[in-house]
C-alpha positions in Angstrom: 18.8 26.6 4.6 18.1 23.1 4.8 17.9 20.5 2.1 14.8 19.8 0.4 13.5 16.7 -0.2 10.2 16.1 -2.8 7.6 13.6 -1.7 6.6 11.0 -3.8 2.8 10.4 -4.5 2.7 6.2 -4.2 1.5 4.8 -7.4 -2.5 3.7 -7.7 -0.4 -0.3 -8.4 1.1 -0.2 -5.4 -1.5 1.6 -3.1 -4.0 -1.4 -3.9 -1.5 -4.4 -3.9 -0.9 -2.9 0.0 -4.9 -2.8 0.9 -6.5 -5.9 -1.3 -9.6 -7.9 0.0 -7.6 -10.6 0.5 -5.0 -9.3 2.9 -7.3 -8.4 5.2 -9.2 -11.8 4.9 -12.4 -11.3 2.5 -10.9 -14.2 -0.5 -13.0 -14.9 -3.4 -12.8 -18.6 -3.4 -14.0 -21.1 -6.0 -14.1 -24.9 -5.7 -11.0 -26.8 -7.5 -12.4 -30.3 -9.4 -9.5 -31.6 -10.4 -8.7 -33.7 -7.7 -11.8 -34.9 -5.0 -10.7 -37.9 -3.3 -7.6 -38.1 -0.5 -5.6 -41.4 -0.8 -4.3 -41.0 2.7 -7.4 -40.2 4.2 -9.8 -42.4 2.2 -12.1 -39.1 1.9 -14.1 -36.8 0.0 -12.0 -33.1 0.3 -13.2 -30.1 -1.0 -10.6 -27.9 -2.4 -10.9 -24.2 -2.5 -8.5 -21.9 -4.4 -8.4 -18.0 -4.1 -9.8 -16.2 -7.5 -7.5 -12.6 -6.5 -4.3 -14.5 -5.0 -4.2 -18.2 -5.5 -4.2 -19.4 -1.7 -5.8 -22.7 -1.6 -7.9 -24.7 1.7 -9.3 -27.8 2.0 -12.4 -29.1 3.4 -13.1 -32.7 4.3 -16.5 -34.0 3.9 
């Protein structure tokens, strides 16, 4: 007979960290105030930090 080998249900934890909002592109992003104003630039910039996982983007006004 051959060996057998038990399957593993994967974990509710892991099963979501795999299939978030925010891998697949849908972020929940709030505006940063801390800093407004680019030095190098001499402009307004809008900046934009993910609620879920913490990727920021910038906009420049």
């Amino acid at each position: 007979m051959s060996n057998v080998i038990p399957f593993k249900k994967p974990s509710l934890k892991k099963k979501a960290k795999e299939k978030t909002l925010c891998s697949h592109g849908f972020h929940k992003w709030k505006v940063v105030t801390k800093n407004q104003f680019d030095s190098k630039a001499g402009k307004l910039v809008t900046t934009y930090r993910c609620e879920r996982c913490g990727k920021k983007k910038n906009e420049a006004l």
